[in-house]
C-alpha positions as CSV (number, residue, x, y, z in Angstrom):
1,X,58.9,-149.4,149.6
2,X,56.4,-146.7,151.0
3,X,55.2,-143.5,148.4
4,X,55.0,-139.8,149.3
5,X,51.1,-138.9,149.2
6,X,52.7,-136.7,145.9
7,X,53.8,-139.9,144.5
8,X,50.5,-141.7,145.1
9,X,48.8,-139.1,143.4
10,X,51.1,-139.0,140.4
11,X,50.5,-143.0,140.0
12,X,46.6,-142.2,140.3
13,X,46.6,-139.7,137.9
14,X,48.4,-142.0,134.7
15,X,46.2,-144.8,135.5
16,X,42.7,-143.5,133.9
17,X,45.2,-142.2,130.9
18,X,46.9,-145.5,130.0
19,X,43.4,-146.9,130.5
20,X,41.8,-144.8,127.7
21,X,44.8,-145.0,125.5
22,X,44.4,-148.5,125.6
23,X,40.7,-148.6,124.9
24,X,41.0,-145.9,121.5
25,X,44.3,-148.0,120.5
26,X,42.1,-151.0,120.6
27,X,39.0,-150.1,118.8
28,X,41.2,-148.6,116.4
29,X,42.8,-151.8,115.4
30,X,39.0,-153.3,115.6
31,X,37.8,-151.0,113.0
32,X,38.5,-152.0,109.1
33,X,36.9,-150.1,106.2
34,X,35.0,-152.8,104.5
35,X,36.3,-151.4,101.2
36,X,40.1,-153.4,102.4
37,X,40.3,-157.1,100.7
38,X,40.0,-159.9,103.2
39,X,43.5,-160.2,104.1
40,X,43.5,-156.8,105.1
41,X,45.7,-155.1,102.5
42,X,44.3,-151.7,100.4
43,X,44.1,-152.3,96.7
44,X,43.5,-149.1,95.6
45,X,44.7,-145.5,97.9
46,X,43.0,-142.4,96.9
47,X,44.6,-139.3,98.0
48,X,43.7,-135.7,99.7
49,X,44.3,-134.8,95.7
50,X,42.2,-137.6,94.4
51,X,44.8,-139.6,92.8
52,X,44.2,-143.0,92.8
53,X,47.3,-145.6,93.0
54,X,47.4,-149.1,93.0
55,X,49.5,-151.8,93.9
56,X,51.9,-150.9,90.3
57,X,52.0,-147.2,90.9
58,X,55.8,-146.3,92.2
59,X,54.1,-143.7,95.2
60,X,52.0,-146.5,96.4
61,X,54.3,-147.1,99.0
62,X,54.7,-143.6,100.0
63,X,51.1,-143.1,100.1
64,X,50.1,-142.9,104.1
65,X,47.1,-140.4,104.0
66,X,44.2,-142.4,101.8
67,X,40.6,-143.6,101.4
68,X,41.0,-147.6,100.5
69,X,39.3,-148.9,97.3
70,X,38.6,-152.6,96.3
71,X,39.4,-151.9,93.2
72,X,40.8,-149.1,90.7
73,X,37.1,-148.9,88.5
74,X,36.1,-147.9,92.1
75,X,38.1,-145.0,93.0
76,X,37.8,-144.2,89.5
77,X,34.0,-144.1,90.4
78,X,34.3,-142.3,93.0
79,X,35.4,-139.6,91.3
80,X,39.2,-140.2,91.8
81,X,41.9,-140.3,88.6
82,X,44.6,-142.2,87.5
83,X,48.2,-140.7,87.7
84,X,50.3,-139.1,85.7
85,X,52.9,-142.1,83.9
């Protein structure tokens, strides 16, 4: 199978993006706040609003834009609060 010179250019041209994709999606991954426990899971999610919910709180779930805490004392410290029951 031979390619158009067009076609040889196209392929060129998505190499050096699937390349750096790769490389940000990797270091990405290789990056963990130190404030997550050891087996990787967030105690405590502070959000945008400074709410801080745990592992009890019924948004914790829904919660995908946070800052990770070891603890609740430490968002709580951090000058986050505790929600509304």
């Amino acid at each position: 199978m031979s390619y158009s010179n067009t076609q040889a250019v196209q392929l060129r041209g998505s190499f050096p993006k699937l390349v750096a994709s790769t490389i940000v999606s990797l270091s990405l991954l290789a990056t963990a706040p130190a404030s997550w426990s050891q087996d990787g899971t967030v105690t405590v999610k502070r959000t945008g609003t400074g709410i801080c919910h745990d592992v009890s709180s019924r948004h914790y779930e829904r919660v995908k834009s946070f800052k990770p805490y070891p603890s609740m004392q430490a968002c709580l410290d951090d000058g986050g609060r505790k929600p509304k029951k």
